[in-house]
DOVEX-638681 format. One record per residue (C-alpha): x, y, z; chain; residue number from 1. Coordinates in Angstrom, 3 decimals. Layout:
DOVEX-638681
         u         v         w  cadena  num
         X         Y         Z       A  NUM
...
end
This chain:
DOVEX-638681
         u         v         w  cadena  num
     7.011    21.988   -45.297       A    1
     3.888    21.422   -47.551       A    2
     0.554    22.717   -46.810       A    3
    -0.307    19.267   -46.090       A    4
     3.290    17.731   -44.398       A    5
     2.682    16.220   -41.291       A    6
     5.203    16.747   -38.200       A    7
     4.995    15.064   -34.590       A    8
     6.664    17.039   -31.809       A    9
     6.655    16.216   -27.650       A   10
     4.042    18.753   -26.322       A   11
     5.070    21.406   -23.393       A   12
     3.802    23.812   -21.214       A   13
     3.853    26.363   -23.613       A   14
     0.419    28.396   -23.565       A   15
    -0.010    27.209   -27.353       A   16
     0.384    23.595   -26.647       A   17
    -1.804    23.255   -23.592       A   18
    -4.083    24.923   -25.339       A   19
    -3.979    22.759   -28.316       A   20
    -3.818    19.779   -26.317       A   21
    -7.249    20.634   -23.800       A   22
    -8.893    21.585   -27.153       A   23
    -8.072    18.100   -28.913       A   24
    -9.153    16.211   -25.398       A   25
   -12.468    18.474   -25.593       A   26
   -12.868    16.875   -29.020       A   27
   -11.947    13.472   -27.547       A   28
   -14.477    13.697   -25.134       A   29
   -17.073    14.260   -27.212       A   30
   -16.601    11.632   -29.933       A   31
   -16.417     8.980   -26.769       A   32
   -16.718    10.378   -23.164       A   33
   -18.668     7.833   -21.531       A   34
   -19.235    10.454   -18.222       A   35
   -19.309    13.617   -18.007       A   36
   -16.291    16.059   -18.388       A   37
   -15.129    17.477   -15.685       A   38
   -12.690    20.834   -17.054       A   39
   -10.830    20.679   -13.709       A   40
    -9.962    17.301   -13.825       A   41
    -8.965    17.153   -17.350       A   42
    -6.528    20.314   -17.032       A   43
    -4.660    18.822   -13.813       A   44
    -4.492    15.540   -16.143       A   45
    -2.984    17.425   -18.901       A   46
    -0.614    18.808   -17.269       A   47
     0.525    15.769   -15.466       A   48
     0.920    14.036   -18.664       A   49
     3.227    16.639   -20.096       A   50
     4.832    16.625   -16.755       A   51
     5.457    13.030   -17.685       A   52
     7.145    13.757   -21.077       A   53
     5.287    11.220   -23.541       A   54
     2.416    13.490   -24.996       A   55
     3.025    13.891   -28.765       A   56
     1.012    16.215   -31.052       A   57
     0.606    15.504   -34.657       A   58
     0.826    19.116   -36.815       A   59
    -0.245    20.316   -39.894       A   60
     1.620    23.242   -40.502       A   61
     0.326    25.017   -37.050       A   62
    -2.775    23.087   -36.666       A   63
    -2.854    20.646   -34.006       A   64
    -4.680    17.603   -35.659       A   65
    -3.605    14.911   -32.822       A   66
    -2.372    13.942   -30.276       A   67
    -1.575    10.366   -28.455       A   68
    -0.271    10.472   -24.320       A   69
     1.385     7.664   -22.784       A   70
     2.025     7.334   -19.146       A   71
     4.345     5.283   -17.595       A   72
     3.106     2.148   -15.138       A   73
     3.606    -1.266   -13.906       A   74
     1.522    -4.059   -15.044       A   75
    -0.624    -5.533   -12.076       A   76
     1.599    -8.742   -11.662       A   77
     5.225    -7.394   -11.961       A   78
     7.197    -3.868   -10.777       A   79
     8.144    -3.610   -14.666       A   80
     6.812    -0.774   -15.952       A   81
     5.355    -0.264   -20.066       A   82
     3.682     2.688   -21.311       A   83
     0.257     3.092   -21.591       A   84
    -1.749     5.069   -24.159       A   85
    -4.261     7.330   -22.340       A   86
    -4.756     9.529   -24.994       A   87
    -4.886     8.845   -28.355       A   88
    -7.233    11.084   -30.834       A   89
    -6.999    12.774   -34.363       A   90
    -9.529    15.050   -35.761       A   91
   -11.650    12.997   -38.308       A   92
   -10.580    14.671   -41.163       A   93
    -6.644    13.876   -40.506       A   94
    -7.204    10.350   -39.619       A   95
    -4.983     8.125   -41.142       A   96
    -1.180     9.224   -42.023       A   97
    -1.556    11.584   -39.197       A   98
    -2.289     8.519   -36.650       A   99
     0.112     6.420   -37.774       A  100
     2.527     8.869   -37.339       A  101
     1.763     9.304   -33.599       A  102
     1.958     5.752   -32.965       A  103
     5.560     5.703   -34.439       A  104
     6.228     8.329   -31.886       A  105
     4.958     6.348   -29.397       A  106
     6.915     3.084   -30.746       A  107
    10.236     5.318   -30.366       A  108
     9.732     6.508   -27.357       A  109
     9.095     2.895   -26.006       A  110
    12.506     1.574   -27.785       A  111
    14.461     4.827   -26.772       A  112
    13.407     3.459   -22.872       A  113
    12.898    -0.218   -23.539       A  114
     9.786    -0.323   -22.681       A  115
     6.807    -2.261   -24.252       A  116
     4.113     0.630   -25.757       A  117
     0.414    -0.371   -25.371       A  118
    -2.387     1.945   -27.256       A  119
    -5.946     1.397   -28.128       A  120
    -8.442     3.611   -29.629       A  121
   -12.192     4.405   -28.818       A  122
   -12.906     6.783   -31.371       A  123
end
């Protein structure tokens, strides 16, 4: 892979990942947390998202520059369920190739399940 090749890979429970993944929310958080951060809350959320199985990290060579979390849900009106984007941040500098690559990760996961993807971004 090149210095500057771009991977996407399903995050786990592995230290590394959470890790990565509760540093990239602390960065979230403070580009556009409109309350404050609460550490508990954000590390049972985490983990309940990766519990889930639709949290993708965007890597350059072993840097985690992104990451985008869906979460699976009905819409208020019907019991069909879509996925959600809760998450969806890359560091500034990455922005771009890096993002768009997430959001084809999130596209294949909603075709792989049939399922409509929605994401938005604050940041």
């Amino acid at each position: 892979m090149s210095n500057r090749e771009i991977s996407v890979e399903p995050a786990t429970h592995s230290p590394e990942h959470i890790t990565d993944v509760m540093a990239l929310l602390i960065m979230l958080h403070g580009e556009c947390g409109y309350a404050p951060l609460d550490a508990e809350l954000v590390s049972k959320g985490c983990l309940a998202a990766i519990d889930e199985g639709h949290v993708f990290m965007a890597r350059i060579n072993d840097q985690a520059v992104g990451i985008l979390a869906l979460h699976e849900t009905s819409f208020w009106y019907s019991s069909v369920t879509c996925l959600w984007g809760i998450w969806f941040y890359v560091l500034p500098e990455f922005r771009g190739l890096a993002g768009l690559k997430l959001l084809a990760a999130a596209r294949d996961r909603g075709q792989a399940l049939n399922k409509l993807v929605f994401v938005s971004s604050t940041n």
